[in-house]
Every structure is written in C-alpha cells, then in structure tokens.
C-alpha positions in Angstrom: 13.6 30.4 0.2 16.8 29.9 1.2 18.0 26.5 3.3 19.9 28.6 5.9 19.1 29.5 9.8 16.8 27.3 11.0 15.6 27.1 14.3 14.1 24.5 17.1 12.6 25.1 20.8 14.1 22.9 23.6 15.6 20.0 23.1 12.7 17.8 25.0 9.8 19.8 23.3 8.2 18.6 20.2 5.6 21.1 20.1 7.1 24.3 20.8 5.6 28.2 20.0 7.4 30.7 18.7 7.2 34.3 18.6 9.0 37.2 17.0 7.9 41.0 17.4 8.9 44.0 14.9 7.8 46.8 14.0 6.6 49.2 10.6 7.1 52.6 10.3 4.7 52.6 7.6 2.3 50.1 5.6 4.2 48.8 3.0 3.0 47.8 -0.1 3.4 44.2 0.1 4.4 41.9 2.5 5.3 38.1 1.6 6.3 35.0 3.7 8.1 32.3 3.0 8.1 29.6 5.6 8.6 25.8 6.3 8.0 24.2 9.6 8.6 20.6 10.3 6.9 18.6 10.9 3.1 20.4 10.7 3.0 24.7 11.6 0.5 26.7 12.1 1.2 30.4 11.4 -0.7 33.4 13.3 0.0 37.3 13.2 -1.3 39.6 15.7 -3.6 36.7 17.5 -4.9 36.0 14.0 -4.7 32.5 11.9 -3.1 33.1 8.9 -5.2 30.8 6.2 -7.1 27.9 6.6 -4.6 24.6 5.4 -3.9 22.0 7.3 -0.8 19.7 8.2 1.2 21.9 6.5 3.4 21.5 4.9 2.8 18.4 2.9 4.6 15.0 3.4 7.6 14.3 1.5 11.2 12.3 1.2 12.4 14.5 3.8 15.7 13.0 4.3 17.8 9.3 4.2 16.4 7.2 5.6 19.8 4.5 5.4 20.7 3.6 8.7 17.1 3.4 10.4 15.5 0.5 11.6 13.2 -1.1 9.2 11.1 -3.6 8.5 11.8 -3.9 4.9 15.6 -3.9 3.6 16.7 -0.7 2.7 20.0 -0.9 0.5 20.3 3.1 -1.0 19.8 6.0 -1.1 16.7 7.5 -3.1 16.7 9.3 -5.9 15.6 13.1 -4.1 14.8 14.8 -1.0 12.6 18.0 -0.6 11.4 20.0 2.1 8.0 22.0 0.5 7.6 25.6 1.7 4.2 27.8 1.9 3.7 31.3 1.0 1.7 33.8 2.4 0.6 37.2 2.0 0.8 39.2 5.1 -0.4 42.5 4.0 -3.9 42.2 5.5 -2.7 41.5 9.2 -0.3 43.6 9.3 -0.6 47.1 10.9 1.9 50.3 11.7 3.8 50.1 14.7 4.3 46.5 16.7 3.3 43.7 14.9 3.5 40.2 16.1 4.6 36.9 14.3 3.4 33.8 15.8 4.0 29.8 14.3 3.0 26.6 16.2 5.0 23.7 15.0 4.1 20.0 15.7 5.5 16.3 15.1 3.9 15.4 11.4 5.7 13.0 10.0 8.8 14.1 10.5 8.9 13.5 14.0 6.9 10.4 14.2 8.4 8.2 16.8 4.9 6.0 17.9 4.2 3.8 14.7 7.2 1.7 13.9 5.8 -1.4 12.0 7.6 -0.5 8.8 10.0 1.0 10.8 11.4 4.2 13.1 11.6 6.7 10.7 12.6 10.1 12.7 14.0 12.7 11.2 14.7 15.4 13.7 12.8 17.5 16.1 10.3 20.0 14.6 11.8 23.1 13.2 11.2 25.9 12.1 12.5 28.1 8.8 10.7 31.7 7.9 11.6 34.8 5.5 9.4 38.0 5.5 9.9 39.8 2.4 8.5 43.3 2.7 8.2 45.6 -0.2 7.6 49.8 -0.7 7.7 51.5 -3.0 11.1 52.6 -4.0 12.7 49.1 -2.5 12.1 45.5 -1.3 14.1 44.0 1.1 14.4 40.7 3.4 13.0 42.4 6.4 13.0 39.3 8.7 13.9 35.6 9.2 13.9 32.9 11.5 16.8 33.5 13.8 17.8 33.1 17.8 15.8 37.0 18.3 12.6 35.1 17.5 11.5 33.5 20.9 10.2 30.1 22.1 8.1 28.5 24.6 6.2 25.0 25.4 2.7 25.3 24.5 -0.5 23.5 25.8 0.0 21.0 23.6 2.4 18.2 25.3 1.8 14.8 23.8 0.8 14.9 19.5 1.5 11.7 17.1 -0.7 11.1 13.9 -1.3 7.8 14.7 -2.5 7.8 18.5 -3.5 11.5 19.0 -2.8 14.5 21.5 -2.6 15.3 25.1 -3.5 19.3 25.7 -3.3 20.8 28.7 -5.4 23.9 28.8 -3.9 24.9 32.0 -1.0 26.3 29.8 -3.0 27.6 26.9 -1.6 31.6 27.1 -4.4 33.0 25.0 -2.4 36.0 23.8 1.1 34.1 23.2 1.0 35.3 19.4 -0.6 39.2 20.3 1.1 42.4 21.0 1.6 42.9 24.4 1.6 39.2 25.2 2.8 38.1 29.0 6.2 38.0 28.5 7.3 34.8 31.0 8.3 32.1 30.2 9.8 33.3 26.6 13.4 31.7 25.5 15.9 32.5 22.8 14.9 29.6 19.5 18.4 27.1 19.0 19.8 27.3 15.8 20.3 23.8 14.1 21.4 22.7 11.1 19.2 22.7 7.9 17.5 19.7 6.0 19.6 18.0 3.7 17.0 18.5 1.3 15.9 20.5 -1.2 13.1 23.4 -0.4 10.2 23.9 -3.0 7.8 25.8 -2.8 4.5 24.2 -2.0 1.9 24.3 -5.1 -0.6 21.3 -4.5 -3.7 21.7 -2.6 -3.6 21.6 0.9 -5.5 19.8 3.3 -8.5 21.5 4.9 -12.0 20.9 6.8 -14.1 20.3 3.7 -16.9 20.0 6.0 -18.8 19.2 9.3 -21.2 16.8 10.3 -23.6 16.4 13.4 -22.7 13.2 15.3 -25.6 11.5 16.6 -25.8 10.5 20.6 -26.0 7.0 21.0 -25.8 6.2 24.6 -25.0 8.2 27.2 -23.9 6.3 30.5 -22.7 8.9 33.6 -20.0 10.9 32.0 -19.3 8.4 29.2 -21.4 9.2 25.9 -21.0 7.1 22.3 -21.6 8.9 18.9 -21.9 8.2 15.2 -21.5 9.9 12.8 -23.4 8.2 10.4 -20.3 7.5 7.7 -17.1 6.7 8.1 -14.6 9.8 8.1 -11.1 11.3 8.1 -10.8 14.0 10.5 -11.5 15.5 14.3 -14.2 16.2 16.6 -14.6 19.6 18.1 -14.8 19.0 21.6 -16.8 21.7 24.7 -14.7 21.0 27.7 -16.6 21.8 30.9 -14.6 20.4 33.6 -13.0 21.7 36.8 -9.6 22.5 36.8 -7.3 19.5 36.2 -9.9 17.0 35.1 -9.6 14.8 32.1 -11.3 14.6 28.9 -10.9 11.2 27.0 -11.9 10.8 23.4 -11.5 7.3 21.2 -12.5 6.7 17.9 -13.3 3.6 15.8 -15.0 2.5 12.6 -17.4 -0.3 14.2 -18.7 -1.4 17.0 -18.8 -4.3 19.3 -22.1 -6.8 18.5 -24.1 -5.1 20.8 -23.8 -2.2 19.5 -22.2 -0.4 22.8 -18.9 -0.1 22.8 -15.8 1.2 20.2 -14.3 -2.2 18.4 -10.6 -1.1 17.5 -9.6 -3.6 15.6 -10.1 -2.9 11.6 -8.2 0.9 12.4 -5.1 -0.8 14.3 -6.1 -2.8 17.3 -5.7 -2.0 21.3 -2.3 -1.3 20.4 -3.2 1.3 18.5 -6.3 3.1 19.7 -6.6 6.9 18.0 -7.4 8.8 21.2 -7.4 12.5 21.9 -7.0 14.0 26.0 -8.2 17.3 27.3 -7.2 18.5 30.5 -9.2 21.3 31.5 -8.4 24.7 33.3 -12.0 25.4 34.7 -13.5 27.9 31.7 -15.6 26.6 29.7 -13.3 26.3 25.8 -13.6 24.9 22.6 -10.9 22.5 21.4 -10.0 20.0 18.6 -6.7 18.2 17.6 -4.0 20.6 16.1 -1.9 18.2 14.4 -3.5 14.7 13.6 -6.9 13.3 12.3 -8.2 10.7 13.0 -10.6 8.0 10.9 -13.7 6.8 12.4 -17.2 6.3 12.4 -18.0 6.3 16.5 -16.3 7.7 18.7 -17.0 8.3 22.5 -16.3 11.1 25.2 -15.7 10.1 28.8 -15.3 12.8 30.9 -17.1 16.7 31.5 -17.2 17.2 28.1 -19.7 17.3 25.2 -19.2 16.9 21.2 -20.1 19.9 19.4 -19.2 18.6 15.9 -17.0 16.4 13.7 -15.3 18.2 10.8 -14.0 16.0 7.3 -10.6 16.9 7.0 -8.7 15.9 3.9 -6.4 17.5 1.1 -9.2 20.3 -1.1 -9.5 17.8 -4.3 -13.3 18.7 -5.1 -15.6 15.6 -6.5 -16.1 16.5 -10.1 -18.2 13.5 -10.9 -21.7 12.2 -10.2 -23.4 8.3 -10.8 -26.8 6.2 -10.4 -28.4 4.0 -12.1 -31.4 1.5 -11.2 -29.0 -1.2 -9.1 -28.4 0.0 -5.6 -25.0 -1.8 -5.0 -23.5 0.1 -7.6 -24.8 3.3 -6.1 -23.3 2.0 -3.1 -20.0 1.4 -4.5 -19.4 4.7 -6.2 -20.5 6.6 -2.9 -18.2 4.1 -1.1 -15.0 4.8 -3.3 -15.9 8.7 -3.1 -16.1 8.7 0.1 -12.6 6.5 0.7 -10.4 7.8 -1.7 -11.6 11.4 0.0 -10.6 9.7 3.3 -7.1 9.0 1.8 -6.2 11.9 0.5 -3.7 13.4 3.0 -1.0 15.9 2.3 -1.3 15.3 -1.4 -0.6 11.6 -1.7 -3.3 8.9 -1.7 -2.6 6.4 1.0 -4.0 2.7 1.6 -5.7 3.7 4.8 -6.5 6.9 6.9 -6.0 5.5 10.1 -3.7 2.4 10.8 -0.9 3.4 8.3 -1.5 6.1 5.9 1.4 5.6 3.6 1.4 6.2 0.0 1.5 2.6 -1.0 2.3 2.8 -4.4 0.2 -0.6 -5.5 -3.3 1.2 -3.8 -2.2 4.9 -5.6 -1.8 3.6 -9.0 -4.5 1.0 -9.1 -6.8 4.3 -8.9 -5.3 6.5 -10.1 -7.3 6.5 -13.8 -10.5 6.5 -11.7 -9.3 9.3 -9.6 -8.4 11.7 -12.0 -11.9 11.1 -13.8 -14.2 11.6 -10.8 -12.0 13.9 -8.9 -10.3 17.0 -9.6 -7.1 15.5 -8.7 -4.4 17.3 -11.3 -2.1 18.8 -8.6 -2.5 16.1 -5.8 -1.1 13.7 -8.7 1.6 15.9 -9.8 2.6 16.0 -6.5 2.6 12.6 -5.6 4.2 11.4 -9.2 7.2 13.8 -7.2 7.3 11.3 -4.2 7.7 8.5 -6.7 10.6 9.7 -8.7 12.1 11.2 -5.4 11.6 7.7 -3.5 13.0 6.0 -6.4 16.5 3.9 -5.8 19.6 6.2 -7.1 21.5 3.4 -7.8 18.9 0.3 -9.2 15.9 2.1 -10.7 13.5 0.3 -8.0 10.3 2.2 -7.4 9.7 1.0 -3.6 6.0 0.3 -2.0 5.6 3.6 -0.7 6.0 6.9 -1.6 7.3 9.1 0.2 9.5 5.9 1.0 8.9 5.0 4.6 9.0 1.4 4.0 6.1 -1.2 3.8 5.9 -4.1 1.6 4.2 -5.3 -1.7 6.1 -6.5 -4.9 7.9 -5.6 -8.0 4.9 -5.2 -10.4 1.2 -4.2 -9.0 3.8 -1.6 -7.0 6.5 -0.8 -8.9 4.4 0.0 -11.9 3.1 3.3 -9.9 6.2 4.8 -12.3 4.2 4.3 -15.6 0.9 4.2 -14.8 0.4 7.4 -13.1 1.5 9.4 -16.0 -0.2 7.3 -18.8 -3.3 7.9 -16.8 -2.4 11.4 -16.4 -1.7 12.0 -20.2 -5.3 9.8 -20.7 -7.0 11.6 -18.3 -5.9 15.6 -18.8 -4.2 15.7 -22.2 -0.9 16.6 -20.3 2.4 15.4 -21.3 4.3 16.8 -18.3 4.7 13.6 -16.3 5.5 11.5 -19.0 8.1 14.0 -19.9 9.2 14.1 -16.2 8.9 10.3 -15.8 10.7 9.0 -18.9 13.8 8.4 -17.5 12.3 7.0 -14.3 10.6 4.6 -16.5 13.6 3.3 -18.2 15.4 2.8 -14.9 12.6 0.6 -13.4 12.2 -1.3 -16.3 16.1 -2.3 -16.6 15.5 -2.5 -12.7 12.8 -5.7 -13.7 14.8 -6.8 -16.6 17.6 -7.4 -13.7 15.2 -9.5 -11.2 14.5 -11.6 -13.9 15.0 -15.4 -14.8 14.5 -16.6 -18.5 11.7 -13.7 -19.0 9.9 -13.9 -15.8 10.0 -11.2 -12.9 10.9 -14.1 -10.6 12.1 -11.4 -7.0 12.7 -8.1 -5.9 14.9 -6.9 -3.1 17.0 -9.5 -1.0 15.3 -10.2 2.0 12.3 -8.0 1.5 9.0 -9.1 -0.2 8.0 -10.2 -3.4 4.0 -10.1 -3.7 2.0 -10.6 -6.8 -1.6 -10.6 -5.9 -2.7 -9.4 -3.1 -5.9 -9.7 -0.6 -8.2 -12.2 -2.8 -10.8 -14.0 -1.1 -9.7 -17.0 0.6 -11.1 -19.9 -1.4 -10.6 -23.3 -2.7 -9.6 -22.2 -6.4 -6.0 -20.6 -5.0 -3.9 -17.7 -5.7 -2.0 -16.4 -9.1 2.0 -17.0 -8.4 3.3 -14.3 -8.0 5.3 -14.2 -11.2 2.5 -14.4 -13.1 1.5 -10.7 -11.7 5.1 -9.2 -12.0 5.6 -10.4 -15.5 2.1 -8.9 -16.3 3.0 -5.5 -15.3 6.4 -5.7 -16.3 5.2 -6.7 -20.2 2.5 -4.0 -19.6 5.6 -1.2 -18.7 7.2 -2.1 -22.0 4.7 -1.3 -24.0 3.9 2.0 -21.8 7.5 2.8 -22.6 6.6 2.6 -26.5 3.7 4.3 -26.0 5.3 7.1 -24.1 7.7 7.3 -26.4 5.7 7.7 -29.6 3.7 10.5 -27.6 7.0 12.5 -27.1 8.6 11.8 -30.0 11.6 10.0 -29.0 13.3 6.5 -29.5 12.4 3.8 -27.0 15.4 1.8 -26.3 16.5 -1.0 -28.8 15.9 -3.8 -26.1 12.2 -2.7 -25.8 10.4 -5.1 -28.3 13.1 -8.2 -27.6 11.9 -7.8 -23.9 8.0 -7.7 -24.8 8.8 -11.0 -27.1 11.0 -12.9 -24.8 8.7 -12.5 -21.9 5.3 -12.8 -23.7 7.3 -16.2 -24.7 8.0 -16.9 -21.2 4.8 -16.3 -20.0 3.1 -18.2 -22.6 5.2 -21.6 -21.5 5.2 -21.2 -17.7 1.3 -20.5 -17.4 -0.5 -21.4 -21.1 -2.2 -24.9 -21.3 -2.3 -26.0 -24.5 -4.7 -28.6 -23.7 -7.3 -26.7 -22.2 -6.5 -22.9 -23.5 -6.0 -21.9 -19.8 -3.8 -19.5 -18.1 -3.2 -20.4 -14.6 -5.5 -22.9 -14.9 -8.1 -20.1 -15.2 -8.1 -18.7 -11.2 -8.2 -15.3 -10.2 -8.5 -13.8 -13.1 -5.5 -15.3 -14.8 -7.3 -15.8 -17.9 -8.0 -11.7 -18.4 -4.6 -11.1 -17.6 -3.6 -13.2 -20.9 -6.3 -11.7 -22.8 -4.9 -8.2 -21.7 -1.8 -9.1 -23.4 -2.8 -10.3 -26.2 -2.3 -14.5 -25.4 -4.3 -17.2 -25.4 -7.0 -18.2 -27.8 -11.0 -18.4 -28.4 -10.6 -21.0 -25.6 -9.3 -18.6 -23.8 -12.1 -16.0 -23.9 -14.8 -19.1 -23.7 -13.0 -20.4 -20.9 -13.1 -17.0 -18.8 -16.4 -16.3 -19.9 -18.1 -19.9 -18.6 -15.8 -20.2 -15.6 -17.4 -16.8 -13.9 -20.8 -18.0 -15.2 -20.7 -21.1 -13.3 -18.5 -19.6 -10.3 -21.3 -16.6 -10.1 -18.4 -14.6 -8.3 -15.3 -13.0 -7.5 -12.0 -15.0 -6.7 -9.6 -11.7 -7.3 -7.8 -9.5 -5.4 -6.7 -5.9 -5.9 -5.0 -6.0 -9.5 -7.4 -9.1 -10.9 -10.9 -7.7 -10.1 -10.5 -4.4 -12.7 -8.2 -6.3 -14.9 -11.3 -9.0 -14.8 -14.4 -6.8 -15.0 -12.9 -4.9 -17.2 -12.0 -7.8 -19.8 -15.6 -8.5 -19.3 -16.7 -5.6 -21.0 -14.1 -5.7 -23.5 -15.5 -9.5 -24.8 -19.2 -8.4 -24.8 -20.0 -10.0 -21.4 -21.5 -6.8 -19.6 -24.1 -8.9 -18.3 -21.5 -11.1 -16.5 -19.0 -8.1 -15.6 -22.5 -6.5 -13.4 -23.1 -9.9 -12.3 -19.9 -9.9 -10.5 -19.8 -6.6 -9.2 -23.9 -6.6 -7.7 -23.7 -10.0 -6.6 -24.1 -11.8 -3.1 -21.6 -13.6 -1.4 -18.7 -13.3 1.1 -16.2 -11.8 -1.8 -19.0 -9.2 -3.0 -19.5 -5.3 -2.8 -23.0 -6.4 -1.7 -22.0 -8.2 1.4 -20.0 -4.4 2.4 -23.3 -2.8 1.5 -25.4 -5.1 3.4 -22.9 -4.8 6.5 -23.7 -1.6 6.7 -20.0 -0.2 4.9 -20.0 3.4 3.6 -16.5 3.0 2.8 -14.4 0.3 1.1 -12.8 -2.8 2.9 -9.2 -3.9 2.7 -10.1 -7.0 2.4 -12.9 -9.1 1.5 -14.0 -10.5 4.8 -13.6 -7.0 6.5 -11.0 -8.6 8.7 -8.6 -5.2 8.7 -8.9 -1.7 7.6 -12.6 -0.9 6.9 -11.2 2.3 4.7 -9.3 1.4 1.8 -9.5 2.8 -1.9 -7.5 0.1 -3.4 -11.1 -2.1 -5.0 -12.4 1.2 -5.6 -10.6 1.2 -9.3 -13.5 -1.0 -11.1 -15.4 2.4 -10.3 -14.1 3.9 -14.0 -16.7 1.1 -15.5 -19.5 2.9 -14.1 -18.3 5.8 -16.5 -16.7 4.2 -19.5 -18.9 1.0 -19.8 -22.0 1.8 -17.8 -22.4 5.6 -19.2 -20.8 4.9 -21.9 -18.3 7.6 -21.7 -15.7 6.5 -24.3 -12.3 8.1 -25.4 -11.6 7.6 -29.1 -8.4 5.5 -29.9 -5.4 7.4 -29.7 -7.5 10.5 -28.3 -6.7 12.1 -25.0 -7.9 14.8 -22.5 -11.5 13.7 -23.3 -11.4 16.5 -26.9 -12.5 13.0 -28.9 -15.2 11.1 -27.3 -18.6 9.4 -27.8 -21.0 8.0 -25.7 -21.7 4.3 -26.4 -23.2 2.0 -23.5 -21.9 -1.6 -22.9 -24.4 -4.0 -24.2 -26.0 -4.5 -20.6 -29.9 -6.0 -20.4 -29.9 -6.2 -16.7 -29.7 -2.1 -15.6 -33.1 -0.3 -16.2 -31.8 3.3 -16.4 -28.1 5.3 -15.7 -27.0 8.6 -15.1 -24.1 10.3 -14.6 -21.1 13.1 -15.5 -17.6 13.9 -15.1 -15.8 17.1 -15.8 -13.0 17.2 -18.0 -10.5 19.6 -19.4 -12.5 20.0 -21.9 -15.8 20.2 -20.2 -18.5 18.2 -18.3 -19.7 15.1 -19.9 -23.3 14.5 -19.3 -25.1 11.2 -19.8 -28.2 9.6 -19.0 -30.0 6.6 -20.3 -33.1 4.1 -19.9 -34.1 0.8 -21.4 -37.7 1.0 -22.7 -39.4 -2.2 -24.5 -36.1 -3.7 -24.7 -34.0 -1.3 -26.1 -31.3 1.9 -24.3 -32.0 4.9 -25.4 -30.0 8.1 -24.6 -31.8 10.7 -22.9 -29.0 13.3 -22.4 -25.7 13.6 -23.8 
C-alpha cells in the first residue's frame, strides 16, 4: 500500500466515521482492500462487519518520539518506524450497483493522551488510509482510495482511551451510517493530512479477537447498582443491555479485587482511583446491546450502576491458541501453570506481550523475554514473537545499539541487562523452540550493537550504568527481607557475559565469524565478576542472597562450595528470596545440580514470597509482586513454568538439537510428586508424557 492521501475527520474528533459510496457495473472477480487506520478501525460494507479482529491494527514504533515529554531520558532516534496495514477480501459483500464503504477509527495507541506516567506520547489524530483494488477479467485496476470524496461524521462514540474507557452516546448512534441509502445529514468532506513518517507493512501476525465469553455471576444487587464476578481474572469487555429512558446514564467499573468485605470494587492493584477502567452508556430509550469499541479492560468484578443489565463478558486477547497441557499430584503447581496460562493470555495484546493488561500494558522488554522460552513451548506463539522481535530491533537506539525497556518504545524503566537482553534471548529461544533461524539472522546485527552498547557502560568488566539520568535496575521485585538485594551490577554483568556467548552461539548456528573482541570480553568480565562478588573464604557469590550463587554457577564460577553452599542455604531458608530474573535462574540451577526435591520445595511452599500464598488468596493470575501490593496480572514469575515441562515431564532437547526433532523424556530425580502429566506441541509434533511413582520408583506411562 502506498503512504499517500490520508485522511482525518474534524479536527476536535477523535473518533470520527467515514463513508464512501460507489458503484459496480458488474461483479468483478476479485475485490482486495488495503487499509490502515490509526489508531484502532473498524471496517463495514453495506451495514456489514468486515472480519472479526480487534484493535486493529497492531501497535507499533509509529513515529519519533524525540521531543515528547517523558519520564525516562530519551537521547535518539530508534532504529525503525512502521505503520502495519490489513487486507481484506471484499468480494463477498460486495453487490452490483451502490455499494457502501464504511470504517470507524478510534484513539489506540496512537492517540493516547490519558496515561502519561512514562510520558505523553501522541502521535496525531486518528487517520485513516484505504486502497480498493478491484479485479476482472481482462484488467485490474486501483478502483478507489481514501480521498476528500469519502465522507465524515462524529459518531456515538465521544470519549475512548485504553486505559480509562469510553463514553457512548446512543442518542447519536445512526444505525444505517455505513448502508446504502443512509440519511445523508450531517456528512462532511474527510481533511487530507500528511502521511506517517513511517514505513507501511502489511499486517501478518495474529490479531486480537474474543477468544471467548463467560457468564458473570451477580453478587449483590443494591437499587440500580449490581456487583459481578467473573470468577477469573480477564482481559477484555462486558456486553452491556441498556434499558434506560432517554438521556440516562449507564456506569460500568472494573477491578481485580475487592474491598474486605467483599462489597465493593478495590482499584488499587489495576492503577488506583486515579485510574479507574470505566465504561458510560447514555441511552436513547430502545432497548440495545453495547460493548466498548476500542479498549479492554482487565478485571475480575466489575459493577453496573444504572438501568442496565450485564449480558456477558467476552476474553479478548491476540488468537495465540494454548498448545500445551499440565498436572500432576501437587495442587500449587496446577495452580501455577493455569495461573501463567491465564496471564500471559491476558497480556497478549496487539502481538506484543506486556507486563500488565490494565495499568500499563507496555511491552516491557525484561517481562517479554523472561518468558519468552516458556511461551513459545506452551503457546502457539510463532508470529506474535516474530512480530514483537520487530518492535525490538525498530525500538532499538540508531546511534548507541541500546535496546530500551519497552518495545514498541514508549518509555518505562528497568536496566541494561534483565531488559536489554530481550535482543538475544528472544531469538535463541526462538531458534530453541521452532528450529527457525530467521530471527537470529534478523537479529545479528542488533546483537552486536547492544553488546558494544554494554561494553561502552562498562568499568573494568562490569556493566556499572545505562542511560544518563534514566535507570539502572538489576533485580527487580524480590521479596522484601532481611537477606538484601543482588547489586545491580551483578545482574547486568550476568546478562551481559550471557549475550557474549549468545553471540558465539549464534554465530556458529549461521556460520559466520563472531567478532575478535568476543572471547576477551567473556574472560575479562568473568574475571571481574569473579573479584567483585567471589569469596574466597567461603565459596560465596554475593554472599549467597537472592540467588547469586546460581547466577555463578550459570556461568560456569565458583566451586563445589559453591554448589554446597546454594544447596544448604535454600534448605535452611525453606524459601524464596528472588525476584524476577533469580527465581528461574534459581530453580532452574536446582534441577541442574540434582536438587529437584529442593527446586519443588521452593516453588509449592508456604510463606509470604510463595506461589502458594497467591493460590491460597484466592489468585487465578500471577502477581507483580510478592506481597500482591500492585498489578495482580503479570506474566513476568510465570517463566519457572518451562520446569513443569523440561524437569517435571521430563521433556528434554538433546544438546545441540533444536525444534524438538531430537528429544527424550527423562524426569528430574523428584521423590516428593506422586504422578505427572502433560504435552506440548511442537514443530515437529505433540509430545505426550505421563508418569507415576509406584513402590518407590517413576515409571512412564505414556510417551
């Protein structure tokens, strides 16, 4: 699709409809659109809905974002902007004679001008760019586009943001604006204005869509105020019945808990009073049918003040189908593999997996590749990753190589390391996962950059900052306790040692050279990290907290000490200190020194820092943090979830295999599970396993 003639409504309208009328002499034998609207569109012909996606189309690095307010420095330009484009085919809703084109554009992202915390990042207006290609059979032609002849008008809907909700005024819905013969007042000539400065690609991930629907449950109902749940929390709408009398007001909020006794919405874990997710209906006196057009919304109540009544609440998330299934004989860990299924669904949002679905929804880079292994194994995720591995090398700095916190970049903090080393990890886990080499032949470059990016941001081997002014984090959300934090070096240099290697790796996969300076970096900063953190006198890392002693172990440090010392501190702790990166990097070491026992220990255990104390609050989706303080839906712990598969199951890649063609089933040595069972689909097939302990000893059922 060409970048040329786009158009807008009014210049105070942020939700404008447009309309264009032509006519066909005959059916013609195909009949393709091409069309972008920005922010969100919906697209219509004849009174019809033209397919079933969602926010469409999905987010992106639409434009600069140098010269906006943030809250994190911003010092250059990225490294790409895009604009994605949909296409559909027309044929079946097209007729001889008048037809009737009809799009509905709303704020997305591109227009968001509520949220600013990281920042007012506004882009434009929503507009609007279309190309009907129509074929017969002796010649094909560009038989329309988006130009001043196709008309606009202000619609019913009058307030939409994706972080506090819509305003619609049925009084204006006109319910043939898109038909032939449509009531032709109020109808303008579209502005012309200028075009992204971006480049337009046509949209191949999946898009979002209702996956499915659920029937809330009435509470309370108190006059014309009535509470729901809906029994799990969700991503998504409610389908509202308005009943009222001309003019009156339909108000619904949603939340993820409720107050202590149990009767009203508590806001604060999805953004506070400040920012309460609300939806208004003001109705015309006819009894309708209505749901939000261009936001979700996460929750678990919600309630409706006002003459209306809930009819259902629909799931609404990018199509990535669960391709996986687990149990076994310890409830928490059922618990914690529905949890993360249901979380990282939550998150999944215009093909890029974000850190929450409610209070910021950004592609944080740290949460995305922290799962992204475990995604790709339990999900069918291909072309959501794809995508998003995109945002990363188009968010990536032009000039320094730095891979930001979020991406698409629209600021937010983290740190050089657990975030930065999105660039790497997504495609090794990729090329692990599906056997694909595409993104590591995409990413290469990218790679390179960041890592002479680190290598600049260092002092004497050690990733000692990142950005001037902005943040620096290493570990991030561990329980508050008396043992302390890893510094945050420690973390950067990890994943900075670990890119290194990636870079070898990836580089021995596609038959190229890794740069000379590859192995004198690993040595100088293993060195470095050895002599900051390494106690000769004990055999400790970081005196052993948080994890610091798998960490070491990961790279290849340390000592028998070393593993005795992580083996007998956990014993005697009986539970978790880590945050985000530690806990997999911990359980996972676990496994690795024959401590299975331990590693389930940790992750079924009581105790403030626990999965159990989320189970036993009643969670069906992961906490942010530990102590359930904020969001009560984020992924980012969700990535110990691959053990259920690779150390629980057993389900095992051989060395230097990939794309699960070379695997074998072989359970962790683990006395205190009774039975498991489980599969995952691969690329090349679904893996099957189930096992039970009888008279001591595991034997495989299925395989």
């Amino acid at each position: 699709m060409q970048n040329t003639h786009w158009i807008q409504g009014g210049a105070d309208c942020d939700a404008p409809l447009f309309r264009r009328s032509f006519s066909l002499k005959e059916r013609p034998a195909s009949a393709t659109l091409e069309i972008c609207g920005l922010g969100y569109f919906l697209l219509y012909v004849n009174g019809k809905r033209v397919g079933n996606q969602e926010f469409a189309p999905a987010m992106t690095n639409y434009a600069s974002v140098l010269g906006c307010e943030t809250t994190y420095p911003v010092w250059e330009e990225r490294s790409g902007y895009r604009c994605l484009y949909l296409v559909f085919d027309l044929l079946p809703y097209l007729r001889e004679g008048e037809n009737v084109l009809g799009i509905r554009l709303g704020n997305g992202w591109y227009h968001q001008t509520k949220r600013i915390a990281e920042g007012k990042f506004i882009f434009g207006l929503p507009k609007l760019r279309f190309e009907l290609m129509i074929k017969y059979r002796d010649r094909e032609e560009l038989f329309l586009e988006s130009d001043p002849q196709t008309l606009w008008k202000p619609g019913e809907l009058v307030e939409n943001n994706l972080f506090y909700g819509e305003t619609q005024d049925i009084r204006l819905w006109q319910e043939d604006w898109c038909s032939v013969g449509a009531a032709p007042g109020g109808w303008a000539a579209s502005r012309p204005v200028h075009a992204p400065q971006a480049q337009l690609t046509r949209q191949t991930c999946p898009p979002d869509r209702v996956l499915r629907g659920i029937t809330p449950v009435l509470l309370e109902k108190a006059g014309e105020r009535a509470l729901y749940d809906c029994g799990e929390n969700i991503a998504g709408w409610v389908t509202i019945r308005c009943k009222g009398k001309r003019g009156e007001e339909i108000r619904i909020r949603h939340s993820e808990e409720l107050t202590a006794d149990g009767r009203e919405l508590d806001f604060a874990s999805a953004g506070g009073k400040r920012q309460i997710q609300e939806d208004r209906y003001i109705c015309d006196g006819v009894e309708r049918v209505a749901h939000p057009l261009f936001c979700w919304h996460a929750f678990r109540y919600f309630e409706v003040e006002g003459p209306g009544e809930a009819v259902s609440v629909s799931v609404v998330c990018t199509d990535v189908p669960v391709t996986s299934s687990f149990r076994c004989s310890d409830p928490v860990l059922n618990w914690l593999y529905d949890a993360y299924i249901r979380t990282q669904t939550n998150n999944y949002h215009g093909c890029i997996p974000s850190d929450c679905p409610h209070r910021e929804r950004l592609g944080y880079t740290g949460d995305g590749q922290l799962t992204a292994e475990t995604a790709m194994m339990l999900f069918d995720a291909k072309g959501l990753y794809e995508k998003w591995y995109q945002d990363i090398l188009d968010s990536q700095g032009a000039d320094t190589g730095h891979i930001p916190h979020t991406a698409p970049f629209l600021g937010g903090g983290g740190g050089p390391g657990g975030w930065g080393s999105a660039v790497y990890v997504v495609p090794m886990s990729y090329y692990q996962v599906y056997g694909d080499t595409a993104l590591l032949t995409e990413g290469y470059p990218a790679v390179i950059r960041w890592l002479e990016y680190m290598d600049s941001r260092c002092e004497e081997g050690l990733v000692v900052r990142e950005e001037e002014g902005g943040w620096c984090l290493g570990e991030w959300c561990a329980p508050a306790s008396e043992t302390g934090m890893l510094p945050e070096a420690f973390v950067n240099t990890y994943y900075y040692i670990q890119g290194l290697r990636a870079l070898k790796r990836m580089a021995e996969i596609l038959h190229r050279e890794a740069p000379v300076w590859t192995g004198e970096r690993i040595e100088r900063s293993l060195r470095a990290f050895s002599n900051a953190w390494y106690d000769q006198s004990t055999g400790d890392f970081a005196e052993g907290i948080g994890g610091g002693n798998a960490f070491a172990l990961n790279l290849g440090l340390g000592d028998e000490r070393t593993k005795r010392n992580l083996v007998s501190a956990y014993r005697s702790r009986g539970r978790l200190d880590t945050g985000i990166f530690g806990t997999p990097v911990l359980i996972e070491r676990l496994f690795a020194e024959g401590e299975g026992d331990l590693a389930i220990q940790l992750l079924t255990g009581p105790g403030p820092a626990s999965f159990a104390h989320m189970m036993e609050s009643g969670a069906t989706t992961l906490w942010e943090d530990w102590d359930g303080r904020d969001s009560h839906d984020h992924p980012m712990f969700g990535a110990v979830v691959k053990v259920l598969f690779t150390e629980i199951l057993g389900i095992r890649q051989k060395e230097g295999s990939c794309g699960f063609t070379d695997y074998e089933i072989k359970p962790a040595s683990i006395t205190s599970l009774e039975w498991a069972e489980g599969s995952i689909r691969t690329a090349a097939g679904t893996i099957e396993v189930k096992w039970e302990r009888a008279f001591g000893k595991l034997r495989i059922i299925r395989q």
